[in-house]
PyMOL Python script that loads the backbone (N, CA, C, O; Angstrom):
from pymol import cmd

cmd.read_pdbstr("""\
ATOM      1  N   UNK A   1      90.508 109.128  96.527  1.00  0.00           N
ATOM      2  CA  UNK A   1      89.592 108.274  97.216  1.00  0.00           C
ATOM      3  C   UNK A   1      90.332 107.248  98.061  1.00  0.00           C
ATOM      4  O   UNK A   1      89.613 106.321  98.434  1.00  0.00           O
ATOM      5  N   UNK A   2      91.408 107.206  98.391  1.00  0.00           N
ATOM      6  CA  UNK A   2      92.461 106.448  98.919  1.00  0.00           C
ATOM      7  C   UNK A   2      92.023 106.292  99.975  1.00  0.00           C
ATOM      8  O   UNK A   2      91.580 105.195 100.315  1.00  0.00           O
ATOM      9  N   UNK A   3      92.032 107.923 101.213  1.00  0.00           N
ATOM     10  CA  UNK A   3      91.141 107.329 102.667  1.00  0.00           C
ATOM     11  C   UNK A   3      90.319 106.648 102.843  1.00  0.00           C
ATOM     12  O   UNK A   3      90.274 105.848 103.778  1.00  0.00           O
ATOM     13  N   UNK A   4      89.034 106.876 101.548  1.00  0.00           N
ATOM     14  CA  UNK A   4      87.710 105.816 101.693  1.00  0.00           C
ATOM     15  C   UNK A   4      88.136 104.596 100.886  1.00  0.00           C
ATOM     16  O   UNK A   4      87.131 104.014 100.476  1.00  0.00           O
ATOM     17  N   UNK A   5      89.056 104.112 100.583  1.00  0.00           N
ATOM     18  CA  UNK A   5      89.430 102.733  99.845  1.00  0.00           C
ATOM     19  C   UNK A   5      88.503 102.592  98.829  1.00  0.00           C
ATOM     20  O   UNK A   5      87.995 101.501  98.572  1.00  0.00           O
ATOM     21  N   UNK A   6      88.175 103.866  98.081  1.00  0.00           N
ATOM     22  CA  UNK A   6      87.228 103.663  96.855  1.00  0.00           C
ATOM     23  C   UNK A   6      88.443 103.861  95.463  1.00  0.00           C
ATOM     24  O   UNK A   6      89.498 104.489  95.381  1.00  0.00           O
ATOM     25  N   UNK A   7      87.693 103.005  94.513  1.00  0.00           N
ATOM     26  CA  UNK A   7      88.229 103.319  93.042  1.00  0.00           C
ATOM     27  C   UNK A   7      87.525 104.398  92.322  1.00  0.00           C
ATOM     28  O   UNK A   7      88.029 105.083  91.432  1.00  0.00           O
ATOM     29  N   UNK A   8      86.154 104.510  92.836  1.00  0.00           N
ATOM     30  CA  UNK A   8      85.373 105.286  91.666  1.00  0.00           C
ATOM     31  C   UNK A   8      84.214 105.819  92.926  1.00  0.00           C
ATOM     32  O   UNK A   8      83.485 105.029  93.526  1.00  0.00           O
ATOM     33  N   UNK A   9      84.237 107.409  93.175  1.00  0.00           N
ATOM     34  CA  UNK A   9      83.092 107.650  94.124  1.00  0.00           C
ATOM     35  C   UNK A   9      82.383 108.997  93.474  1.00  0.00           C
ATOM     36  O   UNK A   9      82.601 109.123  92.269  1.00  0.00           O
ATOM     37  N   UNK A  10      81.944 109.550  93.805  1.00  0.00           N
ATOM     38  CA  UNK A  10      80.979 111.198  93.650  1.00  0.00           C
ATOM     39  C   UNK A  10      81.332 111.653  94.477  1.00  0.00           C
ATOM     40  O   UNK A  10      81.471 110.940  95.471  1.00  0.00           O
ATOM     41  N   UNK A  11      81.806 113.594  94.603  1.00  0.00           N
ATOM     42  CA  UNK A  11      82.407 113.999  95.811  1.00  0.00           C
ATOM     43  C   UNK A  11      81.351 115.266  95.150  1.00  0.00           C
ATOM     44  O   UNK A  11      81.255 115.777  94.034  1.00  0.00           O
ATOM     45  N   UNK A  12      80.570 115.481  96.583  1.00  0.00           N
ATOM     46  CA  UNK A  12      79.956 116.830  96.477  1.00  0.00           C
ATOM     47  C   UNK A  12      80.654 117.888  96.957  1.00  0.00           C
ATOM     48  O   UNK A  12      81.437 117.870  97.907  1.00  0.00           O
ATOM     49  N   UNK A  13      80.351 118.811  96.275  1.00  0.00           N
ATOM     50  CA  UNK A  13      81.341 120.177  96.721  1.00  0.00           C
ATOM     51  C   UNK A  13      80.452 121.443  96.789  1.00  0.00           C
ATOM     52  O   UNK A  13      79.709 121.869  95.904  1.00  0.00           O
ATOM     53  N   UNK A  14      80.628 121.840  97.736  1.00  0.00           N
ATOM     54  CA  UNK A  14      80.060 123.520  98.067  1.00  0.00           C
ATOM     55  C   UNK A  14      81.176 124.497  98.165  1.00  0.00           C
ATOM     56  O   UNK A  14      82.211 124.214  98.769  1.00  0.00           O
ATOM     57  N   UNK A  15      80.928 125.985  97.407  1.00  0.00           N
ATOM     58  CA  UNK A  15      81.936 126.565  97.720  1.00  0.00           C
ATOM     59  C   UNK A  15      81.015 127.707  98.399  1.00  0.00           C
ATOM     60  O   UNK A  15      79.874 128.067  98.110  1.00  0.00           O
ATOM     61  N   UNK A  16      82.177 128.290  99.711  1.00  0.00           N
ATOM     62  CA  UNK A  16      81.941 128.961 100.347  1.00  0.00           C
ATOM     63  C   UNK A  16      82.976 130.569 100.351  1.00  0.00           C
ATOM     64  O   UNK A  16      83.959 130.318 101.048  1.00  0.00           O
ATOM     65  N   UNK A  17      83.037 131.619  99.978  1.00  0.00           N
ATOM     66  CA  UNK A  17      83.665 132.459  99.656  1.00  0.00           C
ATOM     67  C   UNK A  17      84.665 132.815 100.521  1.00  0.00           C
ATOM     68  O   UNK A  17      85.768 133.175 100.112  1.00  0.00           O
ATOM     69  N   UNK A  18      84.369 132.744 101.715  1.00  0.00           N
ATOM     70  CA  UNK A  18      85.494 132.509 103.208  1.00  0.00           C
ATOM     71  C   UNK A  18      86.417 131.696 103.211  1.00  0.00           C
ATOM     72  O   UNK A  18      87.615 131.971 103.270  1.00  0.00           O
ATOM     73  N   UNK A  19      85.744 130.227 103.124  1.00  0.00           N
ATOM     74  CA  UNK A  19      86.575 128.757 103.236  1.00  0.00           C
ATOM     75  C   UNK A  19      86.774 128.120 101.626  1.00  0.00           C
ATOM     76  O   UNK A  19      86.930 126.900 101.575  1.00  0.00           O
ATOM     77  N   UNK A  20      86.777 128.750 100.540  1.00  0.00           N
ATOM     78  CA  UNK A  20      86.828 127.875  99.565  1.00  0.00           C
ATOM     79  C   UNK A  20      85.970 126.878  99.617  1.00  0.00           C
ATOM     80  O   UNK A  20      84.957 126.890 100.317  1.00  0.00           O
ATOM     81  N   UNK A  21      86.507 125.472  98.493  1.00  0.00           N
ATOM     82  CA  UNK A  21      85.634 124.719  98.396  1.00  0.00           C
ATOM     83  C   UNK A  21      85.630 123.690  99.956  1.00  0.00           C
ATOM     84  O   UNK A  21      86.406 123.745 100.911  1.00  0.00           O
ATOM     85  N   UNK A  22      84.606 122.921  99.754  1.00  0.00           N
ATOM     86  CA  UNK A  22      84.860 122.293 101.083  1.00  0.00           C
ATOM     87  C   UNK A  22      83.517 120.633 100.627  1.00  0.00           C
ATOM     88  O   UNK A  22      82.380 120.784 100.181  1.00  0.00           O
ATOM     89  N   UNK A  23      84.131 119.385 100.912  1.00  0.00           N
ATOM     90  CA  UNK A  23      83.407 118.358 101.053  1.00  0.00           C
ATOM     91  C   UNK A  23      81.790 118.239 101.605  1.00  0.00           C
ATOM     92  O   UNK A  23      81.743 117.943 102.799  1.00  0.00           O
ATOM     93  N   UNK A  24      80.716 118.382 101.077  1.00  0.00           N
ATOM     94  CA  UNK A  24      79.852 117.574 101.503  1.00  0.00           C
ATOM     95  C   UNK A  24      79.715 116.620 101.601  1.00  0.00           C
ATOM     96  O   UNK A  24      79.570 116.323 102.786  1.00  0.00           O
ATOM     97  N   UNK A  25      79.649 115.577 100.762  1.00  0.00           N
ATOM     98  CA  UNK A  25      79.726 113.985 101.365  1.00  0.00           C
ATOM     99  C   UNK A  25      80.058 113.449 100.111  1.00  0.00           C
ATOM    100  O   UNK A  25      79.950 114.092  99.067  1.00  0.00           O
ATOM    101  N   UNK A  26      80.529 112.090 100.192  1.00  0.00           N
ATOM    102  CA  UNK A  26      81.136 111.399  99.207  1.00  0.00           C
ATOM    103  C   UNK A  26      80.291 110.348  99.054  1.00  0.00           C
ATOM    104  O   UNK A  26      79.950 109.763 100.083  1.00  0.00           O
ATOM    105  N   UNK A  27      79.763 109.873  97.734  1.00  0.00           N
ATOM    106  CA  UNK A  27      78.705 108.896  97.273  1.00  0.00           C
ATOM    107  C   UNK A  27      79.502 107.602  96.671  1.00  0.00           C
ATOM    108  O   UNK A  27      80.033 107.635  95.561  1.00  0.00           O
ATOM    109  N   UNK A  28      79.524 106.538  97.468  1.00  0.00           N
ATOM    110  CA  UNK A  28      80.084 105.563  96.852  1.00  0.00           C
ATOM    111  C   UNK A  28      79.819 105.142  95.164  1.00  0.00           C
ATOM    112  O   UNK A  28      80.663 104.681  94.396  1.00  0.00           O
ATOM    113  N   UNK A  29      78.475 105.434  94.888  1.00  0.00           N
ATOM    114  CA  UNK A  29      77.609 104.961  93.918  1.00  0.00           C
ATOM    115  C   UNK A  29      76.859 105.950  93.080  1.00  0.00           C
ATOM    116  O   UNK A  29      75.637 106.010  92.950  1.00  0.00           O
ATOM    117  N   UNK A  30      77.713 106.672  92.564  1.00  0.00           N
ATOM    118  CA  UNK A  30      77.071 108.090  92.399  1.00  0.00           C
ATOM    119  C   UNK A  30      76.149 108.321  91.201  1.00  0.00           C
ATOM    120  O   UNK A  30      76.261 107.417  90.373  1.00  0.00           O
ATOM    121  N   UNK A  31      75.455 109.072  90.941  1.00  0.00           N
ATOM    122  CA  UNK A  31      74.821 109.039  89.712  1.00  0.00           C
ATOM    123  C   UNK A  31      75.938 110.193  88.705  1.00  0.00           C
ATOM    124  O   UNK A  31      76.686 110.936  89.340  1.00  0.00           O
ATOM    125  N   UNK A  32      75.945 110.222  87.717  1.00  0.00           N
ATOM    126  CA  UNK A  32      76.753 110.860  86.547  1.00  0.00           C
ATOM    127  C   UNK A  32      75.948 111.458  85.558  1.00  0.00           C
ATOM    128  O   UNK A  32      76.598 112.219  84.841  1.00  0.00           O
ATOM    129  N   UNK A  33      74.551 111.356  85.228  1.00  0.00           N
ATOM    130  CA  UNK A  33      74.009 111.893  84.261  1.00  0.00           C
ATOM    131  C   UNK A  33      73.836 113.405  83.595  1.00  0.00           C
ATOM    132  O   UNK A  33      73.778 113.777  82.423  1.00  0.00           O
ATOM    133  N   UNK A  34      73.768 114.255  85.124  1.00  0.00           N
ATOM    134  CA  UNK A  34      74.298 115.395  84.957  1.00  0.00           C
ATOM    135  C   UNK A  34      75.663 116.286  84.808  1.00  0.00           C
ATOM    136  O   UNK A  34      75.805 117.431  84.379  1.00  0.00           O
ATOM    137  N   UNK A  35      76.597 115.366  85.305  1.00  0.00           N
ATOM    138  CA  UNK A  35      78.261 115.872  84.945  1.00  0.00           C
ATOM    139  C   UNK A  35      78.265 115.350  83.437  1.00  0.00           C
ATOM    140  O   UNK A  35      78.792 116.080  82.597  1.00  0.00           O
ATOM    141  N   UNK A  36      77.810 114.350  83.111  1.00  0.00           N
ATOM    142  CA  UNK A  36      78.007 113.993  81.089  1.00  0.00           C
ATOM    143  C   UNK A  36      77.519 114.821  80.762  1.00  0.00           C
ATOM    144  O   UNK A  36      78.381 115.652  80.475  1.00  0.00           O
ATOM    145  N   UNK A  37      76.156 115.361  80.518  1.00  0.00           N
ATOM    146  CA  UNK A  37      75.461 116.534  80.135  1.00  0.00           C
ATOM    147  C   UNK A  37      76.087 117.652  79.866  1.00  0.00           C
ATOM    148  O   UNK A  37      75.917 118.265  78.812  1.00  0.00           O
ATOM    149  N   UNK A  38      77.015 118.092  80.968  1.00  0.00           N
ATOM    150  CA  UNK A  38      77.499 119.654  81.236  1.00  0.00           C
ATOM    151  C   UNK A  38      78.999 118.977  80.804  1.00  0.00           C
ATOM    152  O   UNK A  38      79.857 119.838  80.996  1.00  0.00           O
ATOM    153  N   UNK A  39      79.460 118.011  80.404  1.00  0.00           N
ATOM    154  CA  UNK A  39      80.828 117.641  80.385  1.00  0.00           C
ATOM    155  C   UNK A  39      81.088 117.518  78.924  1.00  0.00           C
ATOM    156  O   UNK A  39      81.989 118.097  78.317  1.00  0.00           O
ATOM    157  N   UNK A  40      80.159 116.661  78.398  1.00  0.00           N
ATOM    158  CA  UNK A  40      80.599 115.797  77.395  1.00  0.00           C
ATOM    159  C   UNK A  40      81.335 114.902  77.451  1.00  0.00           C
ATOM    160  O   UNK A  40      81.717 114.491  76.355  1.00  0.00           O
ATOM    161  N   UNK A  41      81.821 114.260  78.572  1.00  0.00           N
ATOM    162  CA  UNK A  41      82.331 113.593  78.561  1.00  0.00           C
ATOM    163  C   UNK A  41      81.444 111.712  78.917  1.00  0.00           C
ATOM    164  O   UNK A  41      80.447 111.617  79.633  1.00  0.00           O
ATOM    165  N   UNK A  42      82.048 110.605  78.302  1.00  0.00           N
ATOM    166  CA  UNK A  42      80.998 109.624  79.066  1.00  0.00           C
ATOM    167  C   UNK A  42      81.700 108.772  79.806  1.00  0.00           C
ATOM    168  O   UNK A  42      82.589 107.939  79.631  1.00  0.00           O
ATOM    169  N   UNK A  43      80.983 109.256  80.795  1.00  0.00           N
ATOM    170  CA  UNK A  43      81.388 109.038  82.155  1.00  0.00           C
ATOM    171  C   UNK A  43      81.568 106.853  82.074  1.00  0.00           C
ATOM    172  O   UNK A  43      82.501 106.059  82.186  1.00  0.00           O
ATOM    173  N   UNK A  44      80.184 106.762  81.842  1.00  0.00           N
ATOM    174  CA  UNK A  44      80.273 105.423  81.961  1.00  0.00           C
ATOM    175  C   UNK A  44      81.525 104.372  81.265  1.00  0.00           C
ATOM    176  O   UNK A  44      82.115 103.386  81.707  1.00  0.00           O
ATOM    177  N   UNK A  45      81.594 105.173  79.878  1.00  0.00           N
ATOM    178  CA  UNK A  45      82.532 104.174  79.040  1.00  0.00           C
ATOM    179  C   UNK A  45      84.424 104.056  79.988  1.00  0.00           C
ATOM    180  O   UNK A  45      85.368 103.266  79.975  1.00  0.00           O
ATOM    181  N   UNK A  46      84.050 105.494  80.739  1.00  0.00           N
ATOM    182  CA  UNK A  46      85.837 105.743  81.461  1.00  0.00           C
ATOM    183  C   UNK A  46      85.747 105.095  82.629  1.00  0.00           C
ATOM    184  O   UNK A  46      86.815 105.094  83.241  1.00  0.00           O
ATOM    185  N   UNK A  47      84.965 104.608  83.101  1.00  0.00           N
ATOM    186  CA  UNK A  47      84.924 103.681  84.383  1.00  0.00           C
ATOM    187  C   UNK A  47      84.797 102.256  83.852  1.00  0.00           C
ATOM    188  O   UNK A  47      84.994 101.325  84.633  1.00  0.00           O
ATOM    189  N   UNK A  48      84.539 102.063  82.808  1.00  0.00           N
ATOM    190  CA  UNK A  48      84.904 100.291  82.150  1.00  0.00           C
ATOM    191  C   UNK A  48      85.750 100.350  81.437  1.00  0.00           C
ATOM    192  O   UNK A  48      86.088  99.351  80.802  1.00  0.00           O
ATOM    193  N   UNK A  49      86.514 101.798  81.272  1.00  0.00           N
ATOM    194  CA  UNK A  49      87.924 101.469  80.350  1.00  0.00           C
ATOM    195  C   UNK A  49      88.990 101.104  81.862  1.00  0.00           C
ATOM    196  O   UNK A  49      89.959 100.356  81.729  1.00  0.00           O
ATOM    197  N   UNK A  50      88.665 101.706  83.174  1.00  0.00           N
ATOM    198  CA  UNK A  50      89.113 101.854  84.210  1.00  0.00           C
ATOM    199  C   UNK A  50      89.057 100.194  84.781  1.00  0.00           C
ATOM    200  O   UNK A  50      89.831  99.467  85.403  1.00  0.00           O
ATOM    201  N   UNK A  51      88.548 100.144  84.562  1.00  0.00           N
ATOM    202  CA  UNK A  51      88.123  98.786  85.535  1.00  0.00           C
ATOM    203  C   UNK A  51      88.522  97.775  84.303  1.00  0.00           C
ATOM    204  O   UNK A  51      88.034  96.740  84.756  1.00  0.00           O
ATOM    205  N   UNK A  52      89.040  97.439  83.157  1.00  0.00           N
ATOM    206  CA  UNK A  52      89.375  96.832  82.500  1.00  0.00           C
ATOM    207  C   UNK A  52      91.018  96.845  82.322  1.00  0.00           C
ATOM    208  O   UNK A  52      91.775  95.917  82.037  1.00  0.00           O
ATOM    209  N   UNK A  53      91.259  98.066  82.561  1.00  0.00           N
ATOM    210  CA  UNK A  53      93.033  97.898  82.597  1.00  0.00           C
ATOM    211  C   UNK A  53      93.096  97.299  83.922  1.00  0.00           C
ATOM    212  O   UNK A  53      93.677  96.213  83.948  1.00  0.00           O
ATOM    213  N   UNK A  54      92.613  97.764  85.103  1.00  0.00           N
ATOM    214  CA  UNK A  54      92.749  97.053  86.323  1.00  0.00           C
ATOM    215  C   UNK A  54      92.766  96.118  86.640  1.00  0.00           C
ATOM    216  O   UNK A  54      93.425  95.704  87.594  1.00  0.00           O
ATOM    217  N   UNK A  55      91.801  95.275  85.703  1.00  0.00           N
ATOM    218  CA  UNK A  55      91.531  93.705  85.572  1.00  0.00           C
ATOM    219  C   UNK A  55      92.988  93.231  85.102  1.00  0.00           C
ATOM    220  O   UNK A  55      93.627  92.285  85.564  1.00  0.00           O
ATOM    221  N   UNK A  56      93.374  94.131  84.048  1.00  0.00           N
ATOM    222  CA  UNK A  56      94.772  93.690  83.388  1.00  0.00           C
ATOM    223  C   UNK A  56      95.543  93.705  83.818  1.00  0.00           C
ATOM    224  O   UNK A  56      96.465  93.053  83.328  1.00  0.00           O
ATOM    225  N   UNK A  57      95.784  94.515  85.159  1.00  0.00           N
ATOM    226  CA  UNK A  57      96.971  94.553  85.585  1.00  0.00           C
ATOM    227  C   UNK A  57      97.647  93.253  86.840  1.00  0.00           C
ATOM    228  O   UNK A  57      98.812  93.323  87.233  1.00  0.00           O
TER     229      UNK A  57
END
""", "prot")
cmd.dss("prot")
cmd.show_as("cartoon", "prot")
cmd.util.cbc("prot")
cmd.orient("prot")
C-alpha cells in the first residue's frame, strides 16, 4: 500500500485466465466481515495489534 500511502486498505481482485490476477480498486476503509468468515482469522484484533506496535515505535 506504499503508492497509496495507506497502512491498512481492501484490494479487490479479479482473475482473468489470459491476464492473471489484476486490481479492481482499492478501498481505503474496507469492510472484513466476509474474509474473517472464510479466514478465521480476526481481522479486527490484527489491525489494533498493528496500530499499537506503531504507536510504539
Amino acid at each position: 500500500m506504499k503508492a497509496l500511502d495507506l497502512d491498512y486498505a481492501g484490494v479487490d481482485l479479479l482473475h482473468n485466465d489470459e491476464r492473471g490476477y489484476m486490481i479492481n480498486e482499492v478501498n481505503a476503509i474496507p469492510e472484513f466481515k466476509g474474509l474473517m468468515s472464510v479466514s478465521g482469522v480476526n481481522i479486527a484484533r490484527r489491525i489494533v495489534e498493528y496500530v499499537i506496535n506503531t504507536a510504539k515505535r
